[in-house]
C-alpha positions in Angstrom: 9.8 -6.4 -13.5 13.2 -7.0 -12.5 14.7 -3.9 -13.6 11.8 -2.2 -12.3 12.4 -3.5 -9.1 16.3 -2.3 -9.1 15.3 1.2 -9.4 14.0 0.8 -5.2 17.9 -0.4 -4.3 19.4 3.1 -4.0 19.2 3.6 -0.3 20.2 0.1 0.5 23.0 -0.3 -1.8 25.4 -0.3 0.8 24.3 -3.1 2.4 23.7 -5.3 -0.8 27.2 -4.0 -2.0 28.4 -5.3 1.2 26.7 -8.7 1.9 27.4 -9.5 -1.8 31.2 -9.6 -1.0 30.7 -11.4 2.2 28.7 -14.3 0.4 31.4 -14.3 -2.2 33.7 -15.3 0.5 31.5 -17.6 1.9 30.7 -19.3 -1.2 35.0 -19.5 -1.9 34.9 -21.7 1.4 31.6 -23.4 0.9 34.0 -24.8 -2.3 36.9 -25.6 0.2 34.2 -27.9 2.3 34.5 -31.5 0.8 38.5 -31.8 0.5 39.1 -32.4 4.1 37.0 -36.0 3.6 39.6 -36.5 0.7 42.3 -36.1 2.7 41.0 -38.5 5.1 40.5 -41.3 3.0 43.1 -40.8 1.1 46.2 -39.7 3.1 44.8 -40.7 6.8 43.5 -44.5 6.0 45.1 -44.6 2.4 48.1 -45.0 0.6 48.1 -41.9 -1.6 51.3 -39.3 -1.0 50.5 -35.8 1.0 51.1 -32.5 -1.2 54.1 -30.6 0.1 51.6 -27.8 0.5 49.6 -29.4 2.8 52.0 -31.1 5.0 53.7 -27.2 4.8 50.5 -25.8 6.8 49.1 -29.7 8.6 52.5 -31.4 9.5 50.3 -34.0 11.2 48.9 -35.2 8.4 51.9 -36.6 6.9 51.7 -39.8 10.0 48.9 -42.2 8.7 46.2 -43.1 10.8 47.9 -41.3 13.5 45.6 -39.0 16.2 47.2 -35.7 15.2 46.1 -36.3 11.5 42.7 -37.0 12.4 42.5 -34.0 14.5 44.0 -32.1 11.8 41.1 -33.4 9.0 38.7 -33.0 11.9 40.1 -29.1 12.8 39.8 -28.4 9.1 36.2 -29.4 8.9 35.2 -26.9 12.2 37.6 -24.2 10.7 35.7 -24.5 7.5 32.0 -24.4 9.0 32.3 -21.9 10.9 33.7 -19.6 8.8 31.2 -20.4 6.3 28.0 -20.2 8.4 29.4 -17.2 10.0 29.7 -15.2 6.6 26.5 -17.0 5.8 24.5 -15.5 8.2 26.2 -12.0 8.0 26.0 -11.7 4.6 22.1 -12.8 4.8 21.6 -10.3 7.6 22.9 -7.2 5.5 20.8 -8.1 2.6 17.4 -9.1 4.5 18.2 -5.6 6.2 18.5 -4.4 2.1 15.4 -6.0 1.3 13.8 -4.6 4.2 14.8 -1.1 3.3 13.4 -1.7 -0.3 9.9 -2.7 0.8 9.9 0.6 3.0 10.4 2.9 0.0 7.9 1.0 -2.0 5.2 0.9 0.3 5.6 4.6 0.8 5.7 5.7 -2.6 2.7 3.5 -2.8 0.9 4.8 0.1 2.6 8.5 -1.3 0.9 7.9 -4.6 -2.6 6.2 -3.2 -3.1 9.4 -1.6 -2.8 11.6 -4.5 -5.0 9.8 -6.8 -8.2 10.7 -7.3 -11.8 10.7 -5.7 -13.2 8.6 -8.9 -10.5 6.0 -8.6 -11.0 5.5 -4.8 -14.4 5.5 -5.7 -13.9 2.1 -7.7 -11.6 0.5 -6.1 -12.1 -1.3 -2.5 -9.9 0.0 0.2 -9.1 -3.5 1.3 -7.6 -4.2 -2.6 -5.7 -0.8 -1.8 -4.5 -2.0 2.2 -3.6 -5.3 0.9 -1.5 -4.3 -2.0 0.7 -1.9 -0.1 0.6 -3.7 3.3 1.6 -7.3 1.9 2.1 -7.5 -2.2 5.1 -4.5 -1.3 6.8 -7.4 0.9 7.3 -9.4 -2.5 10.2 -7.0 -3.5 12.0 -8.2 -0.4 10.7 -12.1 -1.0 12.2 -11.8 -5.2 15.8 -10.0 -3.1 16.0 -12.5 -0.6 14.2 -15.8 -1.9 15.3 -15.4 -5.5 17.9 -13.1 -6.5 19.9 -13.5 -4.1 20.1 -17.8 -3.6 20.3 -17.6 -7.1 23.5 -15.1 -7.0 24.8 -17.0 -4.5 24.1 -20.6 -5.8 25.5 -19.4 -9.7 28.8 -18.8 -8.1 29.0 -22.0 -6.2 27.7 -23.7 -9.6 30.7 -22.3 -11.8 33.0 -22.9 -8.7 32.0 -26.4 -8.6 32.2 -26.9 -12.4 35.4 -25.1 -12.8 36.9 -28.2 -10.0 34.8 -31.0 -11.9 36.4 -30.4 -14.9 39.9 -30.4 -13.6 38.8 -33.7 -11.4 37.3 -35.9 -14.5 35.3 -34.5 -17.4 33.6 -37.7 -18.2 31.7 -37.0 -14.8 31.1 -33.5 -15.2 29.5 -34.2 -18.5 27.2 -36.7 -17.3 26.3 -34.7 -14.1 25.3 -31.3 -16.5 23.6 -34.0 -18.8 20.5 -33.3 -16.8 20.2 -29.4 -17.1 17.9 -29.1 -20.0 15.3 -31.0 -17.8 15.5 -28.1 -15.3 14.8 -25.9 -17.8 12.1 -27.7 -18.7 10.7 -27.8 -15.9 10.9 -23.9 -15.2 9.5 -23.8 -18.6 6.4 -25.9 -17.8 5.4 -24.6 -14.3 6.3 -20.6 -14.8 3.4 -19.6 -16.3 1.1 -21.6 -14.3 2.6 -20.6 -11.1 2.6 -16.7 -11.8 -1.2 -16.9 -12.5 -2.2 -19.0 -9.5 -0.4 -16.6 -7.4 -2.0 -13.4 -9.0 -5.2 -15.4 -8.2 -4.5 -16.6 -4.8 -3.7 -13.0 -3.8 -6.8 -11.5 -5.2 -8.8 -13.3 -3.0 -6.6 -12.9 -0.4 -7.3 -8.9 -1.3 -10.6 -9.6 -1.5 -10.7 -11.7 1.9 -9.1 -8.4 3.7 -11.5 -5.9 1.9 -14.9 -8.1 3.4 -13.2 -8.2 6.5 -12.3 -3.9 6.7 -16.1 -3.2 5.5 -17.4 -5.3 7.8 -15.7 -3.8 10.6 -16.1 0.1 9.4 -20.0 -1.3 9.5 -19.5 -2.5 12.9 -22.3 -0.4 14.5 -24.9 -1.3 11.8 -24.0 -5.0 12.1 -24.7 -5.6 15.7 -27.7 -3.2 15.6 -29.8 -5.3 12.8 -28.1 -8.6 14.3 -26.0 -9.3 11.0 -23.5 -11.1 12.6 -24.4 -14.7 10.6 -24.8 -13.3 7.7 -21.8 -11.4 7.7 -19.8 -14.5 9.3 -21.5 -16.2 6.1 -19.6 -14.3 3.6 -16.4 -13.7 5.2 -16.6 -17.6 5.5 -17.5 -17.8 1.9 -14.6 -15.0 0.5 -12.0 -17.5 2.7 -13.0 -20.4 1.1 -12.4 -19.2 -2.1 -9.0 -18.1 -0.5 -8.0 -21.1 0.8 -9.4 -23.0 -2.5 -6.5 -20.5 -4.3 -3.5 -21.2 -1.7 -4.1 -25.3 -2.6 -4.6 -25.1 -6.0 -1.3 -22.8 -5.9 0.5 -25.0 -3.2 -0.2 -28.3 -5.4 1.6 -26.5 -7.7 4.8 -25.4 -6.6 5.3 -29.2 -4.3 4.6 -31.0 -8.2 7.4 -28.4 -9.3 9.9 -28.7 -6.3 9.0 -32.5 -6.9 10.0 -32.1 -10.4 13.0 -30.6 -9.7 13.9 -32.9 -6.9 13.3 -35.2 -9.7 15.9 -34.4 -12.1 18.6 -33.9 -9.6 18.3 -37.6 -7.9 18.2 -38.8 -11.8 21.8 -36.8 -12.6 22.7 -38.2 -9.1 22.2 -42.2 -10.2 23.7 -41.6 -13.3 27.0 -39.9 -11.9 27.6 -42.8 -9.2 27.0 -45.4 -12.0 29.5 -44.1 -13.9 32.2 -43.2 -11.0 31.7 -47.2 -9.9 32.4 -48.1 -12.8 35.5 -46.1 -13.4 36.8 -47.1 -9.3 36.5 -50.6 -11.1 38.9 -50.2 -13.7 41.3 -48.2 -11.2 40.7 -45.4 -12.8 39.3 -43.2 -9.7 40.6 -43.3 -6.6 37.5 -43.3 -3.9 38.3 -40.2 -1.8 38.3 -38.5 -5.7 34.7 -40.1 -5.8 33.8 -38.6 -2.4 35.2 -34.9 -3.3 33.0 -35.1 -6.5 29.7 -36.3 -5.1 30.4 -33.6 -2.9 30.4 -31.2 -5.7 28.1 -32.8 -7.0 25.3 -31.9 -4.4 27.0 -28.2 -4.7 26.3 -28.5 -8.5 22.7 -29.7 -8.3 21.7 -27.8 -5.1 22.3 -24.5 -7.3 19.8 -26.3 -10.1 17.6 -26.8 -7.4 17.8 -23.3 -6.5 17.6 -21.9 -9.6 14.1 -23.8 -10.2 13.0 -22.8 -6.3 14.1 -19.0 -7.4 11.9 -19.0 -11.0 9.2 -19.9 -8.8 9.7 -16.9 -6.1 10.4 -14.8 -9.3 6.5 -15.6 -10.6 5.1 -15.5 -7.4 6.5 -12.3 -6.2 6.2 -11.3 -9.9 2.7 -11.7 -9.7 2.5 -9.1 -6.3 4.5 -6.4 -7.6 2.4 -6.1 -10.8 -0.5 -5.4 -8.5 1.5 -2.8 -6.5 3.4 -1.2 -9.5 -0.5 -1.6 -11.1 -1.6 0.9 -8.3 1.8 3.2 -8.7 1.0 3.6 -11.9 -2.1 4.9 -11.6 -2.4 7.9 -13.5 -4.7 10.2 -11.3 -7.8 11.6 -12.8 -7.4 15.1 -11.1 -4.3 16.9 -12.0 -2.4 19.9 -12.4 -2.4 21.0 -16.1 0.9 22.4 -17.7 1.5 25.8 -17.0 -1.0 25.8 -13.6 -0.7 29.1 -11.6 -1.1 30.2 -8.0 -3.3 33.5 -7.3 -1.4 35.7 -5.2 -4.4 36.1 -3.3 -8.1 35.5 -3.2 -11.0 37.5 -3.5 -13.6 34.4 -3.4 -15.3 35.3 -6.1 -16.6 31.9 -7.3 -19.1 31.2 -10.8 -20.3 28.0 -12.6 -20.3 28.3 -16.1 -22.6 25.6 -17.9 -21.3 22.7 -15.5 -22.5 19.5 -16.4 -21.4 16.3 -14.6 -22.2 12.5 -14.2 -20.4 9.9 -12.3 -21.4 6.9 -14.6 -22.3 7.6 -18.4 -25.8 8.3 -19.3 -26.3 9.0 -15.8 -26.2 13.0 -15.7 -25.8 14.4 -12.2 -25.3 18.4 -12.8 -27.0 19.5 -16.0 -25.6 22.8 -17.6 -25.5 24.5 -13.8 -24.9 28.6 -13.6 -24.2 30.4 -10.8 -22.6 33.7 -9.7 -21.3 34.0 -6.3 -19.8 37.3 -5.0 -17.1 37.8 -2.6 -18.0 37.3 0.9 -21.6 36.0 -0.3 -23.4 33.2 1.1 -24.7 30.6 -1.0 -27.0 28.1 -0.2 -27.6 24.7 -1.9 -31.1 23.4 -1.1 -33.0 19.7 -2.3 -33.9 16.7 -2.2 -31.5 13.8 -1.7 -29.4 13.0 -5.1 -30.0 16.5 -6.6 -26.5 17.1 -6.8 -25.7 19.7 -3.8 -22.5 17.8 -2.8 -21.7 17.0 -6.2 -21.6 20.8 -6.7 -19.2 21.2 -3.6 -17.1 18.3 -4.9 -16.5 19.7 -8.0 -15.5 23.4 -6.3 -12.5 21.5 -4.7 -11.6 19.9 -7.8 -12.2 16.0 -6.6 -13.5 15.7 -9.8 -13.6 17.6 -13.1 -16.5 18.8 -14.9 -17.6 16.6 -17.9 -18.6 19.9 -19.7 -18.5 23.8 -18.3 -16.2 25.4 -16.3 -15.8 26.5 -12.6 -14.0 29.7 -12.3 -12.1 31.6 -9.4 -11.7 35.2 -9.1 -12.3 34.9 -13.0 -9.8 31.7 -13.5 -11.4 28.6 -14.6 -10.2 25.9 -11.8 -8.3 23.8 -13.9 -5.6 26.6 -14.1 -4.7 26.6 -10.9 -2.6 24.9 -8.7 -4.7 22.0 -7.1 -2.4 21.8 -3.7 -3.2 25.8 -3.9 -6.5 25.5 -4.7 -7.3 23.4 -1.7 -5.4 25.2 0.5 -8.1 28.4 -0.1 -10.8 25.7 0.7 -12.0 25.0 4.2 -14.9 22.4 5.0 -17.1 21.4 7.7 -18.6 18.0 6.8 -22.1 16.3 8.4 -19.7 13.5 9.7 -16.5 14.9 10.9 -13.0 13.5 10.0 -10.8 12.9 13.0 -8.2 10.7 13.6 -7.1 8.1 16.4 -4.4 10.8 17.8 -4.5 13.4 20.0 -7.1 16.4 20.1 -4.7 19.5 19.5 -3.0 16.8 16.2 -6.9 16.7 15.4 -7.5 20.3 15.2 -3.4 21.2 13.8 -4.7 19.0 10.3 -6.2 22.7 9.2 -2.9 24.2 9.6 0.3 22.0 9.8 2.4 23.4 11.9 0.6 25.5 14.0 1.7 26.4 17.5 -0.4 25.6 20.7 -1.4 29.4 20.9 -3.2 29.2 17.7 -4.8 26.1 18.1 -6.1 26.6 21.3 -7.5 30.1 19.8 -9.3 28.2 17.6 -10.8 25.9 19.6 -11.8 29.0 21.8 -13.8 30.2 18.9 -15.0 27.2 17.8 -16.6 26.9 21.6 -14.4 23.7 22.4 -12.0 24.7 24.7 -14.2 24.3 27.5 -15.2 20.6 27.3 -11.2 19.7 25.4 -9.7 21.1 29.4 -12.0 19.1 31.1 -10.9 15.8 29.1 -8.2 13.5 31.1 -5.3 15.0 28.9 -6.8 17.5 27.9 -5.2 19.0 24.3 -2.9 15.8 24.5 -6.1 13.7 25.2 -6.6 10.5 22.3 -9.9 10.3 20.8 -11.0 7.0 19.4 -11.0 6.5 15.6 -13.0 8.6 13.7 -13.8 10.1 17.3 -16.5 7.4 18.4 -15.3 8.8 21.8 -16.9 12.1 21.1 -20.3 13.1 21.5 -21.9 14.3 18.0 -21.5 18.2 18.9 -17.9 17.9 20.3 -16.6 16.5 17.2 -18.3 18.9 15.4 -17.0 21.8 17.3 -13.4 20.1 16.5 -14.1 20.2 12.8 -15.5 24.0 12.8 -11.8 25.0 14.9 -9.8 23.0 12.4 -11.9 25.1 9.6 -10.8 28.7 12.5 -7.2 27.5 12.3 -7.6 27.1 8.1 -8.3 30.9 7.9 -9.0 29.7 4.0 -10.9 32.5 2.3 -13.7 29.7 0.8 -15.9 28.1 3.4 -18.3 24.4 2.4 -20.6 23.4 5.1 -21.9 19.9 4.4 -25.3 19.5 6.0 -22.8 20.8 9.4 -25.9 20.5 12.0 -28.5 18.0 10.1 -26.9 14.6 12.5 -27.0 17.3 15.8 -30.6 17.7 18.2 -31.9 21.3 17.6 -30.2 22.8 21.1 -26.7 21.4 19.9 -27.7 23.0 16.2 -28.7 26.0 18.2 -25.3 26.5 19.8 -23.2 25.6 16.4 -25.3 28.0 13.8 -23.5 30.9 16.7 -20.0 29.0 15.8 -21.0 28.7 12.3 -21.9 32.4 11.6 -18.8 33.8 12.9 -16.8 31.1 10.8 -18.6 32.2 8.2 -17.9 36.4 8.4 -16.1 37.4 5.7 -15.8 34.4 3.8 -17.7 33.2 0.7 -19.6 30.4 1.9 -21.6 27.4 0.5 -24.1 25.5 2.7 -25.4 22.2 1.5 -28.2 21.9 3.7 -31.7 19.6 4.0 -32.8 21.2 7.2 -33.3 24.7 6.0 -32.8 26.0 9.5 -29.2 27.1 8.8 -29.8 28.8 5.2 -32.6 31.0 6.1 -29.7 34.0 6.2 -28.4 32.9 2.6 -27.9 35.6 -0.1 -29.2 33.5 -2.3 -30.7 29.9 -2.2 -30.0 28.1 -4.8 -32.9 24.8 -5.1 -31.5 21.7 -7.1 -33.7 19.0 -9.0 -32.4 16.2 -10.4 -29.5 18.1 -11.7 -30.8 21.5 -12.7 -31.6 25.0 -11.1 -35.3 24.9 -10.3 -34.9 28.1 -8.1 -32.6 30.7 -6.9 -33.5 34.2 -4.7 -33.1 35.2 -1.1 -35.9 32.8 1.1 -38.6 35.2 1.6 -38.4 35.4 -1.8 -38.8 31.7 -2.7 -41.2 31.3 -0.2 -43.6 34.2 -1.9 -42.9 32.1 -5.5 -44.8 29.0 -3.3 -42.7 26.6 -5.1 -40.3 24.5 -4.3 -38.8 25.9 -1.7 -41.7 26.9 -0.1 -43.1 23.5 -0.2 -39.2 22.3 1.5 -39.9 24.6 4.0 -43.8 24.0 5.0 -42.6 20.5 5.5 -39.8 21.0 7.6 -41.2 23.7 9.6 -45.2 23.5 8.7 -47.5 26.7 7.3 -47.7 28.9 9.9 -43.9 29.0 9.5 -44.1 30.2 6.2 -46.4 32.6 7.0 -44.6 33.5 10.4 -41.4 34.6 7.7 -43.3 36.3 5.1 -45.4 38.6 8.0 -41.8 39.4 9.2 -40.3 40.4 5.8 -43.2 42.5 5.4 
């Protein structure tokens, strides 16, 4: 996980490089810290002689229990500090900005990488689970830099410092103060694995907690309107408990293990003074050399301590960045094979070849499908709900692959194409309209990034928008709400048909385009619609069979297969299926209104 992890450093290596040499320096003087005390016990009150090095650079020191040697032990310790909380807190800034600058790049080539994946792994996966790991598990990489690697770094070179000094002081002591290491290994031993699965458990439900909580508000509408607000309350209550059950049981945790280790350090503590009191008593230690040590002492064990607090960030943020380097490593479903080509331009000749297609096994959705479309042709997908229509569509724009057949463009099966390409010759004009919370001309640019003013005003001219965008506060610059709830049904649609004007792709969908609008509204659109639709080849998905009536052909699904297929008049002579679609959409006379006509 760790090396994984290093691989996001590259754009703040700067600032680790730098902040890594500035703690150095700080942890040089954090080591220089405890011999002022020494000096005055031992040369200011005591009897012991002062170096020639020191008196060289503290003349004062050299008068016992004088004022200007006090001030001189008491300088020392200010000098000291505050170089040593100075560095400290520069050298933390530089690398919290690093670890900053590595959670950026891995929440965007998460988010990069969640929006290329497939349709059929968005379709399993909860958009909360998705939010959560890229809003908050990503912030672990700066948690394991910061809270881990970092203290760690840092307390390892304070460790061997203090050590090194020990040594020189009194082995005996420095033996019986590292006498107590293998319990901090034990320790980290015992509590690693339970930590790291806690805290893969405790942020599941925190996932889940934050996946209840976006459904219920994308549901917001329905909620109020059947008075759901209990029961949802109810299970948003329930998914926290479970939550908060997680954080304690993980919480009890970590305090036994910081305990623990707490534990282990006051038990090498005891030991140490025992010993040192009992070699002051046989004049064997001198007590400002007992000071200095128990000094290093707490610089020894507060690295130990660190070192257990940092195996427990490691498993805890360990646990997060599984889940996010779970979801970069998601290989998408839908992707471009070796060798994939781009057409060097597009006749829209489109034809489904024995397409067969099922979302769940056993569960057949398309069954063996065949259909011809010409170029510039109109095809219309008629049936009941769940006959597959949108499936169909789906498939065209490659969110999913075919389970058996093959889809073919201007003769080239689909698959051998460039899937960026491929969607790029594709425009659409759903039943619900996708806008964003940004301005109206941003809204209407997403068919054609980078378009100028001109032509997305041109656009919204033929789309039959223009009029009611210039009458908006802002106009163009207006911001609509999310997903356009300040829109009226028609006005988002006419946004949607000029983002399909500034497209210009050569391959028009309409999704059931007029089947949310009132019959004047649909009126006005079909005019939009059919000039859209000049020149294009076009698939309708329709259940109000108003808008296919001018199809080429009209193609009628039924639980996965063709039933029917022919112009209308011509289905509605066969008094089938079709015919009995349209008698209860429109009534008999109707029917025999349109087949008097084609006469």
């Amino acid at each position: 996980m760790l090396s994984r992890v290093l691989t996001y450093w590259g754009n703040a290596r700067a600032e680790i490089v730098l902040g890594g040499i500035v703690l150095l320096f700080t942890t040089l003087v954090e080591l220089l810290q405890p011999w002022p005390l020494k000096w005055l016990v031992d040369y200011v009150f005591g009897t012991q002689p002062v170096p020639a090095w020191l008196s060289g650079i503290w003349p004062g020191l050299t008068v016992r229990q004088s004022v200007g040697a006090i001030t001189a032990v008491c300088v020392s310790i200010l000098v000291l500090a505050l170089v040593h909380r100075g560095g400290l807190a520069a050298g933390n800034f530089l690398l919290i900005r690093a670890g900053a600058r590595i959670v950026q790049r891995l929440r965007c080539e998460a988010c990069d990488h969640l929006h290329r994946l497939s349709l059929a792994y968005h379709d399993r996966t909860k958009v909360g689970d998705s939010l959560y790991r890229v809003a908050y598990d990503a912030h672990a990489a700066q948690t394991l830099l910061n809270g881990a690697l970092v203290p760690a770094a840092s307390g390892g070179l304070v460790l061997l410092g203090a050590l090194v000094i020990m040594l020189r002081m009194n082995v005996l002591l420095t033996l019986v103060t590292v006498s107590v290491a293998p319990l901090f290994f034990f320790i980290i031993r015992g509590f690693g694995r339970r930590i790291d699965e806690q805290t893969r458990r405790y942020h599941e439900h925190e996932s889940a907690l934050v996946s209840t909580m976006q459904e219920s508000l994308s549901s917001i509408r329905a909620i109020q309107a059947f008075t759901l607000e209990p029961e949802t309350g109810q299970r948003f209550r329930a998914q926290s408990e479970r939550s908060l059950d997680a954080n304690q049981r993980m919480t009890r945790t970590q305090l036994l293990y910081s305990a623990c280790a707490a534990l282990a350090v006051s038990i090498g503590t005891a030991a140490v003074v025992w010993v040192a009191a009992h070699l002051k008593l046989q004049g064997k230690l001198q007590i400002g050399d007992i000071l200095v040590f128990l000094a290093y002492l707490g610089m020894l064990y507060q690295p130990m301590n660190t070192f257990s607090q940092s195996a427990g960030v490691v498993q805890s943020s360990g646990a997060q960045l599984k889940r996010v380097f779970a979801l970069i490593d998601a290989v998408p479903d839908i992707k471009d094979r070796p060798g994939a080509i781009s057409l060097p331009s597009v006749t829209g000749a489109i034809e489904f070849k024995q397409v067969s297609f099922q979302y769940e096994p056993a569960l057949p959705v398309l069954k063996e499908i065949s259909l011809k479309v010409a170029p510039g042709q109109v095809l219309a997908l008629v049936g009941r709900t769940g006959a597959g229509k949108t499936t169909l569509a789906s498939l065209l724009l490659r969110f999913y692959d075919p389970g058996a057949g093959s889809i073919l463009l201007d003769g080239h099966d689909l698959r051998d194409l460039k899937l960026a390409w491929l969607r790029r010759q594709v425009s659409i004009v759903l039943q619900d309209p996708i806008l964003f919370s940004t301005s109206i001309s941003q809204n209407i640019a997403y068919g054609k990034p980078g378009a100028s003013p001109q032509e997305i005003t041109e656009a919204a001219r033929r789309a039959q928008a223009d009029a009611f965008i210039r009458a908006m506060p802002q106009g163009y610059d207006t911001v609509i709400g999310e997903r356009g709830v300040t829109l009226s049904g028609g006005q988002r649609q006419r946004l949607s048909i000029a983002r399909a004007f500034l497209k210009n792709a050569p391959i028009l969908i309409l999704d059931e385009p007029t089947s949310a609008l009132d019959t004047q509204t649909e009126q006005a659109l079909l005019a939009c619609l059919r000039q859209l639709m000049r020149g294009r080849t076009t698939l309708i998905i329709a259940h109000r069979l108003s808008t296919v009536r001018e199809a080429d052909l009209i193609v009628v699904l039924e639980e996965g297969l063709v039933q029917e297929q022919g112009a209308h008049e011509e289905l509605l002579r066969h008094d089938n299926l079709y015919a009995a679609l349209y008698q209860a959409q429109w009534g008999e006379r109707a029917v025999s209104e349109s087949l008097t006509k084609a006469s």
